[in-house]
ZARO-168020 format. One record per residue (C-alpha): residue number from 0; residue in three letters; x, y, z. Coordinates in steps of 0.5 Angstrom, whole numbers. Example, Ala and Ser with C-alpha at 12.3 -4.5 7.8 and 13.67 -1.06 7.14 Angstrom:
<pts>
+-----+---------+-------+-------+-------+
| num | residuo |     x |     y |     z |
+-----+---------+-------+-------+-------+
|   0 |     Ala |    25 |    -9 |    16 |
|   1 |     Ser |    27 |    -2 |    14 |
+-----+---------+-------+-------+-------+
</pts>
This chain:
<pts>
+-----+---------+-------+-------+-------+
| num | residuo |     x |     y |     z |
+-----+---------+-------+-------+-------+
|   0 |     Unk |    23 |    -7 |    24 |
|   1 |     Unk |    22 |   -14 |    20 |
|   2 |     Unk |    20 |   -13 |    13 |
|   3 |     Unk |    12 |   -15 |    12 |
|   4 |     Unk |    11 |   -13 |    19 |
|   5 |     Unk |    10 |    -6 |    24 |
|   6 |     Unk |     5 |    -3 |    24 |
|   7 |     Unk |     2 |    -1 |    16 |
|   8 |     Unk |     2 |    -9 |    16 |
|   9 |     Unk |    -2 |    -9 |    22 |
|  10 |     Unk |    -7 |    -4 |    19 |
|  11 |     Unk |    -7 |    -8 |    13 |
|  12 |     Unk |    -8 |   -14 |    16 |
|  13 |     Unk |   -14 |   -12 |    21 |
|  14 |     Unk |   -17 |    -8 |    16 |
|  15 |     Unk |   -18 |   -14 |    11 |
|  16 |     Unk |   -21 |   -18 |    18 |
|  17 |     Unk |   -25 |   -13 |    20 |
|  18 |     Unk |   -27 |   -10 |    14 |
|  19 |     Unk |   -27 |   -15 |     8 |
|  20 |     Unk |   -32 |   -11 |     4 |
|  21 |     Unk |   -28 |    -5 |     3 |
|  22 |     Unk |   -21 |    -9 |     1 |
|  23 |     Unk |   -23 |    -5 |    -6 |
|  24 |     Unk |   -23 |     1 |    -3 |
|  25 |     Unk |   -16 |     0 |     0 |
|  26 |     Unk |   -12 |    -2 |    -6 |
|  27 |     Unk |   -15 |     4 |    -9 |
|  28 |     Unk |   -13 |     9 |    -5 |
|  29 |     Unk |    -6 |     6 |    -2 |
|  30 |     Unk |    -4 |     5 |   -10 |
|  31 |     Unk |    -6 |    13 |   -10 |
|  32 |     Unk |     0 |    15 |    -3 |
|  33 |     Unk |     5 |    18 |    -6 |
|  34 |     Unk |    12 |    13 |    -5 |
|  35 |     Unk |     7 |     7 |    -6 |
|  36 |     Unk |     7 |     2 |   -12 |
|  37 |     Unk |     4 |    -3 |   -15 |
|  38 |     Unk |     6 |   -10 |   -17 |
|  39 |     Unk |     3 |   -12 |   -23 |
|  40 |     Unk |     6 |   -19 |   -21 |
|  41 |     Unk |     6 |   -20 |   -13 |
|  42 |     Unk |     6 |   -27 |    -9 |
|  43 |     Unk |     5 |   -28 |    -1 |
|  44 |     Unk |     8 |   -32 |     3 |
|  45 |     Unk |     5 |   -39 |     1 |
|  46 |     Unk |     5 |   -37 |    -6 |
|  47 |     Unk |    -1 |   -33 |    -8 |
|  48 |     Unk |     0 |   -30 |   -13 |
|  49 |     Unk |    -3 |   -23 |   -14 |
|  50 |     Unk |    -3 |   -15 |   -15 |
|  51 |     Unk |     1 |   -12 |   -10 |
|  52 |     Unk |     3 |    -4 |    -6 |
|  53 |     Unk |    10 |    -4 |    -6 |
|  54 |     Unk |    13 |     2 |     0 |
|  55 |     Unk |    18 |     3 |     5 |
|  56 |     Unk |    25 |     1 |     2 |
|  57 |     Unk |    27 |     1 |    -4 |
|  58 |     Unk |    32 |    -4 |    -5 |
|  59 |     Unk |    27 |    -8 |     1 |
|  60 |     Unk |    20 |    -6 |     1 |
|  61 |     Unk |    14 |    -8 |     4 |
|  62 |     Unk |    10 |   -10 |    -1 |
|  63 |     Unk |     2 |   -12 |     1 |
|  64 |     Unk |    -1 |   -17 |    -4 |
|  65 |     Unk |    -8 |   -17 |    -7 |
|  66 |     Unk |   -12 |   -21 |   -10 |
|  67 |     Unk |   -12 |   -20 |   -17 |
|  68 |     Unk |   -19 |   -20 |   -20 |
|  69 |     Unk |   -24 |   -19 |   -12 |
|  70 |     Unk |   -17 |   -15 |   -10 |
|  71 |     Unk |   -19 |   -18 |    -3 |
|  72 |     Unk |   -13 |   -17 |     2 |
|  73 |     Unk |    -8 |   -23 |     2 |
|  74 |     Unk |    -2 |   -22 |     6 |
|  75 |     Unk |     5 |   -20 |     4 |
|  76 |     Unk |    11 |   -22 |     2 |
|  77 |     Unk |    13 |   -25 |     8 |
|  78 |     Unk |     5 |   -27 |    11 |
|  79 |     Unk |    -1 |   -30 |     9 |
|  80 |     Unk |    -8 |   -29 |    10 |
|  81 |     Unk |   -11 |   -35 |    10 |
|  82 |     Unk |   -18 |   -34 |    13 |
|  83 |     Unk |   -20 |   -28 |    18 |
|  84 |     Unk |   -16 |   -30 |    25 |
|  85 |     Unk |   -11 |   -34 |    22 |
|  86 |     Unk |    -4 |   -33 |    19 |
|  87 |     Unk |     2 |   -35 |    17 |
|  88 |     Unk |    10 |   -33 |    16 |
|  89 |     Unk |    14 |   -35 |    10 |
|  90 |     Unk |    21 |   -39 |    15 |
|  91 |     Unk |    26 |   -35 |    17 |
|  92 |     Unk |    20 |   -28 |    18 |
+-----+---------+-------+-------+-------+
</pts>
């Protein structure tokens, strides 16, 4: 599996398309799974910079990024989410 994808990405992704409300609640309750961690200081693939979930690997983890203050879901490390249905990959992801 790449990093930034599979399916935690995918849950994410769809999650913060269809349910852009609730993205809150998301960060709360994946910041609280046992193995996750937060990032205090966190970008996505265009340079956001956020709060993120840091899991899988520990030298390579799988890190969701968040907007800081309205925790609306922004992508990862290696994908951004720009608006509902549109994306984009760092190079080389």
């Amino acid at each position: 599996m790449r990093r930034g994808h599979g399916i935690h990405h995918d849950l994410a992704q769809r999650g913060a398309q269809l349910l852009s409300e609730l993205n809150g609640a998301l960060f709360r309750v994946a910041a609280k799974i046992s193995g996750v961690r937060v990032v205090e200081k966190a970008e996505d693939a265009v340079g956001r910079e956020g709060v993120g979930l840091a899991f899988g690997e520990v030298d390579h983890p799988d890190v969701w990024d968040f907007d800081r203050e309205s925790l609306k879901y922004m992508g990862s490390d290696d994908e951004a989410l720009l608006e509902v249905g549109s994306s984009t990959r760092r190079a080389g992801s």
